[in-house]
C-alpha positions in Angstrom: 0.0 0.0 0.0 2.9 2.6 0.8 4.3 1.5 -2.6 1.1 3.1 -4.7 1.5 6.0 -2.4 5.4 6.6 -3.1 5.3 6.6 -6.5 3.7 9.3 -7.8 5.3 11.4 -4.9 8.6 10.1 -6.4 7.5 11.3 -10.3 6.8 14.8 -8.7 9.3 15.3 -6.9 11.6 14.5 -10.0 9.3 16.5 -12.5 9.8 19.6 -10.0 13.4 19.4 -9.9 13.6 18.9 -13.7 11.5 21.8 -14.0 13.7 23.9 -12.0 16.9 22.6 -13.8 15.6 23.6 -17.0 15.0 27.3 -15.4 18.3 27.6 -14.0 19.6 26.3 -17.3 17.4 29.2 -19.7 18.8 31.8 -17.6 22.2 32.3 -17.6 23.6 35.0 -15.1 26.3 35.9 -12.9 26.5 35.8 -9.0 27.4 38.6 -6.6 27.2 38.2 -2.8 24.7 35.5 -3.7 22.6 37.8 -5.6 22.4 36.8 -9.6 22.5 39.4 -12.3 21.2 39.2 -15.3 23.6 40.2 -18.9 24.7 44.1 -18.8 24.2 44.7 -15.0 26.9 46.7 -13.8 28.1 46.7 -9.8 30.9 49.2 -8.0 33.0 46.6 -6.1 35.0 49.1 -4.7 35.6 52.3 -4.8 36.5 53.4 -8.8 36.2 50.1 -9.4 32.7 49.0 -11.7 32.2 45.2 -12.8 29.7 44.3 -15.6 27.9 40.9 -16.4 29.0 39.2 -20.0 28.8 36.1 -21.3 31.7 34.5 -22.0 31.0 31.7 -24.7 28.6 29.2 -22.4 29.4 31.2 -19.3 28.2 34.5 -17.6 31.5 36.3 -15.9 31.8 39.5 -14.4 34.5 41.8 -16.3 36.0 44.8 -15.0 34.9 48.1 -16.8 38.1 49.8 -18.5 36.3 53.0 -18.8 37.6 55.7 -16.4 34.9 58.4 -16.5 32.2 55.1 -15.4 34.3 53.6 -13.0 34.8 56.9 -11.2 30.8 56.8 -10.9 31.7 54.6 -8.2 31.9 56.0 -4.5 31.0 53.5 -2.3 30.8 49.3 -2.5 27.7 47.9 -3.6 25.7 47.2 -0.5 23.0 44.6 0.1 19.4 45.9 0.4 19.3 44.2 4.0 20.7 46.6 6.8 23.2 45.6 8.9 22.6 44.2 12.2 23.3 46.3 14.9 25.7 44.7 17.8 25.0 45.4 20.9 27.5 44.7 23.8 25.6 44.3 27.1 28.0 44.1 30.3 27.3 41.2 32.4 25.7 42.3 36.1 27.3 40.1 39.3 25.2 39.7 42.0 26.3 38.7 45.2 24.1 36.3 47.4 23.0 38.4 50.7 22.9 36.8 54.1 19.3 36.2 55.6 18.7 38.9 57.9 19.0 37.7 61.5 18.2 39.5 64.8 20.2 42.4 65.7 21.5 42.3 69.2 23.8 44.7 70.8 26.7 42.6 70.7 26.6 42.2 67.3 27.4 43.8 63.6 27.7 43.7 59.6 30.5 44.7 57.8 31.3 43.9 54.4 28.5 40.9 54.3 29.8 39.2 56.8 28.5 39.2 60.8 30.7 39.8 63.9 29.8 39.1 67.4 31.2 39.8 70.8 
């Protein structure tokens, strides 16, 4: 019974990754910071610095751009859309175990956490 069950579970799963494979496949493009780009996009990796997208025979590389005037365009890296997490450093509070309070008498006192008697 789990054998008429498996197998067309077994044909989709291998139709959907086919399907996906063939995608992939259609589209070439080129991947930055795990971002893909599609043919022509152009990226500052540094500063002055400006990378394009081309194809290279079967391949999609990223080729620096020998024009001056464009690659001066760029000022800053290219940044992901997602801001940055802010780190927060929190210090670390000790707290000392007090001593149940006990009857004062005359004889006796507290210094420093710690009770002397007479």
């Amino acid at each position: 019974m789990i054998r008429r069950h498996a197998a067309p579970l077994l044909f989709g799963c291998a139709m959907t990754l086919l399907a996906v494979g063939a995608a992939h496949a259609a589209t070439p493009a080129c991947l930055y910071q795990s971002r893909s780009y599609s043919e022509g996009a152009y990226i500052c990796v540094q500063k002055s610095l400006m990378q394009t997208c081309t194809s290279d025979g079967r391949r999609m590389v990223w080729k620096v751009v020998a024009d001056k005037e464009l690659g001066n365009r760029c000022v800053a890296p290219f940044s992901s859309a997602e801001p940055r997490r802010r780190v927060v450093r929190r210090a670390h509070v000790v707290r000392h175990a007090v001593a149940p309070a006990e009857p004062v008498s005359a004889k006796c006192f507290v210094f420093n956490g710690k009770r002397y008697c007479e």
